[in-house]
C-alpha positions in Angstrom: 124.2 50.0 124.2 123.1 51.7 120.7 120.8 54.0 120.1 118.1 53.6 116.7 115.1 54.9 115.9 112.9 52.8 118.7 114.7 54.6 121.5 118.1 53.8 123.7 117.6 50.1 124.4 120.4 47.7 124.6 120.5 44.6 122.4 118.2 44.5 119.0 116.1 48.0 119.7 113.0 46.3 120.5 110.6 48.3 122.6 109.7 46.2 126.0 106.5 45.0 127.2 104.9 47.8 130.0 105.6 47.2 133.4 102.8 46.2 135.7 102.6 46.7 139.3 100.7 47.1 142.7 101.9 49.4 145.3 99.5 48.7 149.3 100.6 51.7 151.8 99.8 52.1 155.2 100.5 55.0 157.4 100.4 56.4 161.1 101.2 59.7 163.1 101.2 60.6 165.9 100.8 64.2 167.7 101.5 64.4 171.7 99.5 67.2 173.5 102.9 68.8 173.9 103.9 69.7 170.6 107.4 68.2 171.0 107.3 64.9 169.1 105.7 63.9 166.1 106.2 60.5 165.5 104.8 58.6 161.8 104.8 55.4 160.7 104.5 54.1 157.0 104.7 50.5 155.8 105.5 50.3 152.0 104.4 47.1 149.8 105.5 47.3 146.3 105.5 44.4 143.7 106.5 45.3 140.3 106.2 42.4 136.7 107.7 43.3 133.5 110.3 45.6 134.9 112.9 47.1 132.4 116.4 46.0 133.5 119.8 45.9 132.2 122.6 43.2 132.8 126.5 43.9 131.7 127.3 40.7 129.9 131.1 42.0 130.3 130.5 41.1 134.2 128.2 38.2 134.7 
């Protein structure tokens, strides 16, 4: 990795392309009349393009 003036980027400095995404949550809860337990629920669906990652040619 080196460091120039376009940031800390490894390979030729270039700047990458923005990542897109879309993120779909759904979510439950629960209150019995008792006070005692509070269950909640939450279902997480997150799909990300154009994400920023970094591969160690030393181990691949």
């Amino acid at each position: 990795m080196r460091t120039n003036a376009t940031g800390i980027w490894p390979g030729q400095g270039e700047q990458p392309s923005p990542s897109r995404g879309r993120q779909t949550e759904v979510g439950a809860k629960l209150s019995l009349p008792d006070g005692r337990l509070g269950p909640t629920l939450g279902l997480f669906d997150i799909r990300r393009r154009n994400g920023v990652g970094y591969v160690d040619r030393r181990t691949s």
